[in-house]
Each structure stands twice: as structure tokens, then as C-alpha cells.
C-alpha atoms as an extended CHARMM CRD file, in Angstrom:
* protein
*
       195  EXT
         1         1  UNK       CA             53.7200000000       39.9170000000      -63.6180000000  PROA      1               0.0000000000
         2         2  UNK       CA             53.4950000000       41.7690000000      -67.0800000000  PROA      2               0.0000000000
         3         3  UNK       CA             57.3870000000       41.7370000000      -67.6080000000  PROA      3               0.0000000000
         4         4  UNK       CA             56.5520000000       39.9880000000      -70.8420000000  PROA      4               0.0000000000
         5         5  UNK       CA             54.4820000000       42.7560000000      -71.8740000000  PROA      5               0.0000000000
         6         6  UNK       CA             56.2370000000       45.0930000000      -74.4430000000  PROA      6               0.0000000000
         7         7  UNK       CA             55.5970000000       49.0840000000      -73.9760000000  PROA      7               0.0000000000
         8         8  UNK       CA             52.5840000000       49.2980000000      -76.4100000000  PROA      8               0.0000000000
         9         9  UNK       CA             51.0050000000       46.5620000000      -74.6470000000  PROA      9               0.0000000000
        10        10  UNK       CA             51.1600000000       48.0560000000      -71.7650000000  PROA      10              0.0000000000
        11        11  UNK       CA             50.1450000000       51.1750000000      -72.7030000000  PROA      11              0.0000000000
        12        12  UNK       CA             46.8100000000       49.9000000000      -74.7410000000  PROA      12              0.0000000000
        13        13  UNK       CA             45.6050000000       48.0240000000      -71.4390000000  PROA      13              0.0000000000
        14        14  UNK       CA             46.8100000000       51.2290000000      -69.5750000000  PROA      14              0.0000000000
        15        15  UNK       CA             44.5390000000       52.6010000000      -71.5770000000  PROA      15              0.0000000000
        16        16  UNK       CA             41.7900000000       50.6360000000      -71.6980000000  PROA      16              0.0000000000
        17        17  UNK       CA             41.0740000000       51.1710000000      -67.6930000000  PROA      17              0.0000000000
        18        18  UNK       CA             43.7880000000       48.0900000000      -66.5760000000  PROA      18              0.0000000000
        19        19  UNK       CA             45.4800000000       51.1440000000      -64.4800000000  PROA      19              0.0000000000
        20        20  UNK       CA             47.7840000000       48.6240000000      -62.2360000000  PROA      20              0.0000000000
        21        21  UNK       CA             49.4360000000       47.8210000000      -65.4100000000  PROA      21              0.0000000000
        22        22  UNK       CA             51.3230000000       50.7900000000      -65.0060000000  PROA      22              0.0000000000
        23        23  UNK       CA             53.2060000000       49.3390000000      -62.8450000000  PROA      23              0.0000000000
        24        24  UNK       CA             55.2100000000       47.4560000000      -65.4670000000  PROA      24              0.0000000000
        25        25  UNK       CA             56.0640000000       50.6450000000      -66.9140000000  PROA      25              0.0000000000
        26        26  UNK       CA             57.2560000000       52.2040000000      -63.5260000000  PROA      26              0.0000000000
        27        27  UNK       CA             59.3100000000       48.9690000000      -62.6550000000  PROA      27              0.0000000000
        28        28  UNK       CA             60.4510000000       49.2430000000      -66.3800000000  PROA      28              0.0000000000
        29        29  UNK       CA             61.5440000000       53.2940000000      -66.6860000000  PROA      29              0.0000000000
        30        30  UNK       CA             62.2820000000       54.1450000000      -62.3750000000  PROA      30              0.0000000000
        31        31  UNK       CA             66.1450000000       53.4720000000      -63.1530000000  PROA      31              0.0000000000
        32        32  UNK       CA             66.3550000000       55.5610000000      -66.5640000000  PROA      32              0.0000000000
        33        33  UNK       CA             64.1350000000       58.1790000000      -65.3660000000  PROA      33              0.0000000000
        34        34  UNK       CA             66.6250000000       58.8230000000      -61.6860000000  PROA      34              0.0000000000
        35        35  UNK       CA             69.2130000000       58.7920000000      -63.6070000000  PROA      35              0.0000000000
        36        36  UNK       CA             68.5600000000       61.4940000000      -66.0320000000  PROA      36              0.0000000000
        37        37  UNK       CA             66.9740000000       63.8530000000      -63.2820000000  PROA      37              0.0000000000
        38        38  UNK       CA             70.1680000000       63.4900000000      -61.4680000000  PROA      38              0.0000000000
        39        39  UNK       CA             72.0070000000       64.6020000000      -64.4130000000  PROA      39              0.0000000000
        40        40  UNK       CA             69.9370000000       68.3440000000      -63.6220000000  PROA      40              0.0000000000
        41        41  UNK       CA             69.9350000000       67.7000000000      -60.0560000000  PROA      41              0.0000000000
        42        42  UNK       CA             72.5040000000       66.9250000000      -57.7620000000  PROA      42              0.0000000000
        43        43  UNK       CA             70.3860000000       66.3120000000      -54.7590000000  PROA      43              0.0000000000
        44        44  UNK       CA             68.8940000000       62.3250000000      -54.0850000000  PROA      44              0.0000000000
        45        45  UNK       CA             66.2030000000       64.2870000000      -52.3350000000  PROA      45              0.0000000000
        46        46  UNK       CA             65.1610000000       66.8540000000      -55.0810000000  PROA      46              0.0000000000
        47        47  UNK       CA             65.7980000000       63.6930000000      -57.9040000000  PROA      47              0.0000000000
        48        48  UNK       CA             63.8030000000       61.0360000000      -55.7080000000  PROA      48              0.0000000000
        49        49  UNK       CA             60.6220000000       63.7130000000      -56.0360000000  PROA      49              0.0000000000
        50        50  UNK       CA             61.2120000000       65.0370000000      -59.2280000000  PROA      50              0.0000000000
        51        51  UNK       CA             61.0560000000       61.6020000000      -60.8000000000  PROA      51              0.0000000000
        52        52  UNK       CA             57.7190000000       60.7080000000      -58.8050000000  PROA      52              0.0000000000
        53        53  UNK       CA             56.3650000000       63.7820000000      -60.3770000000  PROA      53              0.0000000000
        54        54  UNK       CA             57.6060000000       62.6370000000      -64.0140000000  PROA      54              0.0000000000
        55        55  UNK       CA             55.7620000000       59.0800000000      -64.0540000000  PROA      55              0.0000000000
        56        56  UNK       CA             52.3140000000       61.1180000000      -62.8180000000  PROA      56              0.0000000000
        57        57  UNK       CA             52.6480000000       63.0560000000      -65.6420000000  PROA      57              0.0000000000
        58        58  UNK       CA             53.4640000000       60.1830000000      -68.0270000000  PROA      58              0.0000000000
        59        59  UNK       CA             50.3960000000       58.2030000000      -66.7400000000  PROA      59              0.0000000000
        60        60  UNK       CA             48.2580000000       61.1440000000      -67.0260000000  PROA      60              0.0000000000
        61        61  UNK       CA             49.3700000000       62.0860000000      -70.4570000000  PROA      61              0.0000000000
        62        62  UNK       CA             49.6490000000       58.6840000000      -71.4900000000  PROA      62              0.0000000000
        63        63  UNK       CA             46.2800000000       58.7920000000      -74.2030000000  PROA      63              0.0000000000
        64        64  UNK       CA             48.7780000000       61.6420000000      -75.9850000000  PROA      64              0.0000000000
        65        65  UNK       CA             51.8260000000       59.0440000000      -76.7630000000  PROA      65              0.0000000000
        66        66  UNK       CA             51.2050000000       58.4950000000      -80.6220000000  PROA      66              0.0000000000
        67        67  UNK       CA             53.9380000000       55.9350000000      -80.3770000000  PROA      67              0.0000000000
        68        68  UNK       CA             55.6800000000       57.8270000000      -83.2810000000  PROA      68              0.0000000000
        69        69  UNK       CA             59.0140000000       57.3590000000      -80.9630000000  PROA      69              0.0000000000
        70        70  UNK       CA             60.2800000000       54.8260000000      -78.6870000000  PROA      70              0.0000000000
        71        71  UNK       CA             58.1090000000       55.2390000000      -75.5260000000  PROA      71              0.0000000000
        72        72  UNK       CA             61.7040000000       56.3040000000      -73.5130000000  PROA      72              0.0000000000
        73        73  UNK       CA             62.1840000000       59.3700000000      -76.0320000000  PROA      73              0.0000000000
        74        74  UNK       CA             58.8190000000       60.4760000000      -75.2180000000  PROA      74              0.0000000000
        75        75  UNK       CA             59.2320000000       60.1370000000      -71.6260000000  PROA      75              0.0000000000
        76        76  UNK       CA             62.1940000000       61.8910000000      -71.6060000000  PROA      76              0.0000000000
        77        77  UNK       CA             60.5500000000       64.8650000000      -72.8950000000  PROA      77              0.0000000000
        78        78  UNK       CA             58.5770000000       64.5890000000      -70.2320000000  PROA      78              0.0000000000
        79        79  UNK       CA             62.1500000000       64.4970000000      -67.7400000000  PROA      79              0.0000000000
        80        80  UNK       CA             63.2830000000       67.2270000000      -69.2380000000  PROA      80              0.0000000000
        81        81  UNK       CA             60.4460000000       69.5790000000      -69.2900000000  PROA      81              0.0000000000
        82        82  UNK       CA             59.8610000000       68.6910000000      -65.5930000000  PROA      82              0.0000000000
        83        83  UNK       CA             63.3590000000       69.2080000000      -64.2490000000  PROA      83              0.0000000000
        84        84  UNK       CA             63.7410000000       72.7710000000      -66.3240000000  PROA      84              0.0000000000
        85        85  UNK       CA             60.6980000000       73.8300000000      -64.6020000000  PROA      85              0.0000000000
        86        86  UNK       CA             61.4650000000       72.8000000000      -61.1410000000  PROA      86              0.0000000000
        87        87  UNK       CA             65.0730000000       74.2040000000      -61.3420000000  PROA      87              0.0000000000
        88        88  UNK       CA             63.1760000000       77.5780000000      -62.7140000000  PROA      88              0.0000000000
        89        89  UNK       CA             61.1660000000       77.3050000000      -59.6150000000  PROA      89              0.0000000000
        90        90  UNK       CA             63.8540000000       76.1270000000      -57.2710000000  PROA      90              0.0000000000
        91        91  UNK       CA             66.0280000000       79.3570000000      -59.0690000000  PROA      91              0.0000000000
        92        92  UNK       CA             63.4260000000       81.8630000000      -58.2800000000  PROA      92              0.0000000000
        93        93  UNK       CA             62.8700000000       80.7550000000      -55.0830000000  PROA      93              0.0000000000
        94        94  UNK       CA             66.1430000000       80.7670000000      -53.9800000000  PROA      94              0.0000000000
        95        95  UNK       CA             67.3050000000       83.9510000000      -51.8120000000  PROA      95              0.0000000000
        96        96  UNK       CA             70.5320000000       85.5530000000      -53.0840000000  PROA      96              0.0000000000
        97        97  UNK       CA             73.8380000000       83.8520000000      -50.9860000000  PROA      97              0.0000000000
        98        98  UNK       CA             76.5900000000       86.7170000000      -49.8090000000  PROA      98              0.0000000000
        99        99  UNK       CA             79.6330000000       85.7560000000      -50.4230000000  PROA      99              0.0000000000
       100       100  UNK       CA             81.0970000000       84.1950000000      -47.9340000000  PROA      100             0.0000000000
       101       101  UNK       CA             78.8250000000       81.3320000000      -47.9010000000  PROA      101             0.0000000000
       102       102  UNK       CA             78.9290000000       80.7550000000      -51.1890000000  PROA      102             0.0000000000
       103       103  UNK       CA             83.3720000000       80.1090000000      -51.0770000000  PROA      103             0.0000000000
       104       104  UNK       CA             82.3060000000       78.0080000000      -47.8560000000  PROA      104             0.0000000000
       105       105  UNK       CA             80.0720000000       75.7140000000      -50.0940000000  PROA      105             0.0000000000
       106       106  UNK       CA             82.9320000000       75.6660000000      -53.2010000000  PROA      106             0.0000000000
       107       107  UNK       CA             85.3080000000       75.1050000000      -50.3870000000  PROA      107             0.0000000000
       108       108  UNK       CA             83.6430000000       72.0170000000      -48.7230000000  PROA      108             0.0000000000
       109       109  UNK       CA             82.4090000000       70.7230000000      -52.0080000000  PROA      109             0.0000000000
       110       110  UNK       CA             86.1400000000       70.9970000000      -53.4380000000  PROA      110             0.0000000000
       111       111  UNK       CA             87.4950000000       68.7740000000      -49.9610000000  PROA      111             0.0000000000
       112       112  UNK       CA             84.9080000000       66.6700000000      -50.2170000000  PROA      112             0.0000000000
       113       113  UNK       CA             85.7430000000       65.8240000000      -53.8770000000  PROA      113             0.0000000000
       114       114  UNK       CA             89.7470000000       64.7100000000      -53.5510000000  PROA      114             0.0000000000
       115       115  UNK       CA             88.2030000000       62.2130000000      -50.5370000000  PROA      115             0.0000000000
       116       116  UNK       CA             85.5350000000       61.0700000000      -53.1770000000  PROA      116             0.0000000000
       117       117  UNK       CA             88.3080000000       60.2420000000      -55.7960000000  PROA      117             0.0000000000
       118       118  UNK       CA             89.8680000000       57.9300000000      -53.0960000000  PROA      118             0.0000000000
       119       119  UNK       CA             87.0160000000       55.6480000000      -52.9920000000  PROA      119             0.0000000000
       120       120  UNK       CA             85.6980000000       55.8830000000      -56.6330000000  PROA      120             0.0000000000
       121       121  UNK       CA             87.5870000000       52.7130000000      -58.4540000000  PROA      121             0.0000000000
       122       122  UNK       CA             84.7340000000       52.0090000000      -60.5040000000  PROA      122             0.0000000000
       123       123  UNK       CA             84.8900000000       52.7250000000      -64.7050000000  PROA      123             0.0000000000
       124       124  UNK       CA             81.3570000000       53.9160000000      -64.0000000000  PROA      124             0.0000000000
       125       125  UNK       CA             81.1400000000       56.0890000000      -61.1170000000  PROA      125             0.0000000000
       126       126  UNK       CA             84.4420000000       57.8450000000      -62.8560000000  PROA      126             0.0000000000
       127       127  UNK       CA             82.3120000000       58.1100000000      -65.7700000000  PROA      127             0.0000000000
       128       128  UNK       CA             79.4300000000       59.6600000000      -64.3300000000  PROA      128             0.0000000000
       129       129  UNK       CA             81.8040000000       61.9730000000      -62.3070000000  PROA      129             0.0000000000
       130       130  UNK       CA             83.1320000000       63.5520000000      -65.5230000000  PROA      130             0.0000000000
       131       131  UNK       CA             79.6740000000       63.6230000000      -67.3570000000  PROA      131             0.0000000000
       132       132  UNK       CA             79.1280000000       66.0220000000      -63.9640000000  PROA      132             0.0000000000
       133       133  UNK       CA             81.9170000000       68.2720000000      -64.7230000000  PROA      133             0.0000000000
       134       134  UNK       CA             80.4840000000       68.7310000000      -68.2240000000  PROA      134             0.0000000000
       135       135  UNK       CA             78.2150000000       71.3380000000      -69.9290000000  PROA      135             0.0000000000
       136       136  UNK       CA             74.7500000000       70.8170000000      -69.2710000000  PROA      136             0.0000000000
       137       137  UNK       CA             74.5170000000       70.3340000000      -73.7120000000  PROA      137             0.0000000000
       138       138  UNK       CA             77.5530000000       67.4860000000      -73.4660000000  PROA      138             0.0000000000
       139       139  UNK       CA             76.2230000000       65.2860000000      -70.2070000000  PROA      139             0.0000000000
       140       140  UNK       CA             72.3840000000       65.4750000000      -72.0590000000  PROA      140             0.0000000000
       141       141  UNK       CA             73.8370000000       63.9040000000      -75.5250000000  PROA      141             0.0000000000
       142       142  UNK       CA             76.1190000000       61.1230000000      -73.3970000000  PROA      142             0.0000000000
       143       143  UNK       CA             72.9500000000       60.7520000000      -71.3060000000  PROA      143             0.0000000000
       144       144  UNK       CA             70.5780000000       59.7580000000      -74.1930000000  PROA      144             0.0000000000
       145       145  UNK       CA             73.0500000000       58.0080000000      -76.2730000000  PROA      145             0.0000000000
       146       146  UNK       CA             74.8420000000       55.3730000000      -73.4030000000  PROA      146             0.0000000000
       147       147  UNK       CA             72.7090000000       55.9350000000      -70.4680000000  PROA      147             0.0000000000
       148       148  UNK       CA             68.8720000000       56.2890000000      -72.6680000000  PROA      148             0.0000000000
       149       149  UNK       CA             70.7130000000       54.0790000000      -75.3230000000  PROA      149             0.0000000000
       150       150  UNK       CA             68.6380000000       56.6820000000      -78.1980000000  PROA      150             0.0000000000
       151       151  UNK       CA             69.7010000000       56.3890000000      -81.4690000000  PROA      151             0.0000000000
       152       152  UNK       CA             71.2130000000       59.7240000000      -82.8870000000  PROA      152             0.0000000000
       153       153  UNK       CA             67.7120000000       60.3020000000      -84.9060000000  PROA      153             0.0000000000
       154       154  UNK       CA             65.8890000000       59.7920000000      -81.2260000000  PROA      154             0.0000000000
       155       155  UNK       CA             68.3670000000       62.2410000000      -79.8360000000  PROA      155             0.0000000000
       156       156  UNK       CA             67.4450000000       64.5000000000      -82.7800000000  PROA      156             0.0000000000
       157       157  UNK       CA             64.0430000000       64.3950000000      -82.4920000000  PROA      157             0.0000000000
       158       158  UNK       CA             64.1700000000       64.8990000000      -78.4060000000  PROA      158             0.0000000000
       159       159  UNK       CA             66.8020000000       67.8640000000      -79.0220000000  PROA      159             0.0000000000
       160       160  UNK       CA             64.9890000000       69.3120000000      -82.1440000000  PROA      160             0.0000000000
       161       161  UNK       CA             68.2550000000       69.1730000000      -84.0940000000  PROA      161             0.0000000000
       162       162  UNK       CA             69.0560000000       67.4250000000      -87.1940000000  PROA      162             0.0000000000
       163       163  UNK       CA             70.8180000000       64.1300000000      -87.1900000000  PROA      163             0.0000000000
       164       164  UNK       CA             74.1930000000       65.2570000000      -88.4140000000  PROA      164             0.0000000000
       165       165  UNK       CA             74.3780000000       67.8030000000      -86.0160000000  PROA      165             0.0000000000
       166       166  UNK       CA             73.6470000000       65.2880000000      -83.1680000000  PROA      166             0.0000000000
       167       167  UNK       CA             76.7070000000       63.0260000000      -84.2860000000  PROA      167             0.0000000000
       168       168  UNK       CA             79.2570000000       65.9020000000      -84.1440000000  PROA      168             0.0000000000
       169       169  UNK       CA             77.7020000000       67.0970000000      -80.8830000000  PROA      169             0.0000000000
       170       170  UNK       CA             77.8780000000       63.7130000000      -79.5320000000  PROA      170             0.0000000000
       171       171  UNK       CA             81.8530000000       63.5790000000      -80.8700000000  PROA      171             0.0000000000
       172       172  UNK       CA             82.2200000000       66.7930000000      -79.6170000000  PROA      172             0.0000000000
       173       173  UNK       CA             80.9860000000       65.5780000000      -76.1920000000  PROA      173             0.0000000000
       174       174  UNK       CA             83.0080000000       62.4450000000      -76.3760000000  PROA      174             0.0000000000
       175       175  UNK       CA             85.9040000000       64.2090000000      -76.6500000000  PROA      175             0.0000000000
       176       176  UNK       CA             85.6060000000       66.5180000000      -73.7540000000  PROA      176             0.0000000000
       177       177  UNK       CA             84.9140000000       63.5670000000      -71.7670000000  PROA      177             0.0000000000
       178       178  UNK       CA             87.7040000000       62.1690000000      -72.3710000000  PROA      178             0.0000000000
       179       179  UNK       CA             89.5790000000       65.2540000000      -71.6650000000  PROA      179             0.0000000000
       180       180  UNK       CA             88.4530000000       65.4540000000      -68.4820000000  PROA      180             0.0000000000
       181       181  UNK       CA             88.9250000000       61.1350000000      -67.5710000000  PROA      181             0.0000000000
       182       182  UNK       CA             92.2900000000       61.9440000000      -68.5670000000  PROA      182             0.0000000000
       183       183  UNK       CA             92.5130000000       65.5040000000      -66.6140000000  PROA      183             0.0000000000
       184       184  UNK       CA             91.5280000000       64.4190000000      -63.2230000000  PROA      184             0.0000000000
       185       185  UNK       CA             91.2090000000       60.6090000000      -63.0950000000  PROA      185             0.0000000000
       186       186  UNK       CA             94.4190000000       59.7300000000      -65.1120000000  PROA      186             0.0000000000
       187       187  UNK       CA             95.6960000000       57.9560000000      -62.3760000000  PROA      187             0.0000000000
       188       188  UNK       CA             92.2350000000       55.8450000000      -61.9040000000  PROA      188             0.0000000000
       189       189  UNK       CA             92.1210000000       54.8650000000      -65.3150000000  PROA      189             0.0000000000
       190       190  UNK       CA             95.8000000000       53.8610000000      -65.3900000000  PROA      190             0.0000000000
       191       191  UNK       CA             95.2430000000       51.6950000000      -62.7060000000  PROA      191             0.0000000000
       192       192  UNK       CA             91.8190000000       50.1770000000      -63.7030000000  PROA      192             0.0000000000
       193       193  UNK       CA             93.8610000000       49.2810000000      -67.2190000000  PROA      193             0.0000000000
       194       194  UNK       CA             97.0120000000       47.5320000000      -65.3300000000  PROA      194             0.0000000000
       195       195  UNK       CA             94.1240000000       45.1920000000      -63.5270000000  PROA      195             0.0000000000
């Protein structure tokens, strides 16, 4: 209904008291938003109500978008302050795990992942996998730039950095990426290239 709408649009008549309008934006931003939070969550679960919590703070704090940015680089401010804090909460809430359980949850989480290789063919899902097994710095830069598609001055202004220091970052990231595609799905890219 207000697909045609572009974000500013949407926003003013948010604005303005048109409040269903938001809709637009939540139909628009509930894909980009998931996927970030699962880049700080692993849990469905945790990202499914972390992400509810993200658009009710956009919509409330909607009258402080200047529109400076893109409205996705403001809303991922919004992602990221959100998921720091609940994983701050979720930290200090957490009792502390003897030992045993802790090697029972590498263990199952280390069979688990040679079954998961099996059935991951896709480029993307391979992808994602090794954005996983990256520093929490490296997946956020890949995240923005392919997944948030921000240019590196977005990414700068969302990170605080300079631009410069965003592109080395981001070839910094690339290249551990690929490290790791070629460390432990070598095999799955060989044979998605020979298709």
C-alpha cells in the first residue's frame, strides 16, 4: 500500500500522526534489521525479540532522524546500541558455567557443525557461516557493506572512524574471510565452481 513511498515520505506522514504508515517502514527494514541482530546473537529466539524491540525504538525516536544519513545507517545505530545492551544484560545475568558443561556445549556445537557443512551447498549460507567465525569488528564491516549495502563514508560515520580507515578494515576483513572460505569450506567452494 505505500511501497511507492520513499523513506522520507514515510517518515513525514509518520510524523504527521499517519502512524499505520509505519508499516511500510517495518515491511521495508524487518529483513535488514534480523539479519544484523543475528550477527550479535546466535539465537532465532533472542534475534526475533531483539529486533521487535529495535523498530519500537525507531518509531519512538523517529522525530530525532535529521535525515543527515540514509534512514538504514541511522537505524542501525539503533541495532547496535540495542543488541550491546541486551548482551550486557544477558552477560550479567548469566550464572557462571563449571566446566564440564561448558566442553559439553563446545562438544555438541563442534558435532553439530561437520553435519551442518553436509547440507550447506549454498554460496550464501557458506558465506554467512564464515562471517560467524569472524571477529565481532570483521562480520560488522562485511555486514554494513554487502548485507546493509553502506557506503564506506556510511560505515564511517556508523563506526565513528574515518573513511580510509574503513576501506583497509573492510580489506582487512575481506581477506580473513576468505581465509576462512578457503580453510574450512574449500571443498564447498570447489564444488559450487565445477557446477
Amino acid at each position: 500500500m505505500y511501497t511507492g513511498l520513499t523513506d522520507t515520505e514515510i517518515i513525514s506522514r509518520v510524523l504527521k500522526g499517519e502512524q499505520q504508515v509505519f508499516s511500510a517502514m517495518l515491511e521495508r527494514y524487518q529483513n535488514y534489521v534480523f539479519t544484523l541482530v543475528l550477527r550479535f546473537t546466535d539465537s532465532r529466539e533472542d534475534a526475533e525479540e531483539i529486533s521487535q524491540d529495535i523498530f519500537v525504538k525507531a518509531y519512538r525516536s523517529l522525530a530525532d532522524f535529521r535525515g543527515d544519513s540514509k534512514f538504514s545507517t541511522w537505524l542501525y545505530t539503533i541495532v547496535r546500541t540495542t543488541c550491546i545492551t541486551f548482551l550486557r544484560k544477558k552477560r550479567l545475568a548469566t550464572v557462571s558455567l563449571d566446566n564440564e558443561k561448558t566442553s559439553i556445549q563446545l562438544e555438541n556445537r563442534e558435532s553439530g557443525y561437520s553435519a551442518n557443512l553436509i547440507e550447506q551447498k549454498s554460496r550464501k549460507s557458506m558465506v554467512n557461516e564464515a562471517i560467524k567465525m569472524l571477529g565481532p569488528d570483521d562480520a560488522q564491516v562485511l555486514t554494513l557493506f554487502y548485507k546493509g549495502e553502506q557506503s564506506l563514508e556510511e560505515i564511517g560515520t556508523i563506526l565513528g572512524m574515518e573513511t580510509n580507515t574503513v576501506k583497509v578494515k573492510l580489506h582487512r576483513a575481506r581477506q580473513r574471510l576468505k581465509d576462512k572460505m578457503e580453510k574450512y569450506f574449500s571443498h564447498e567452494v570447489r564444488e559450487l565452481q565445477s557446477d
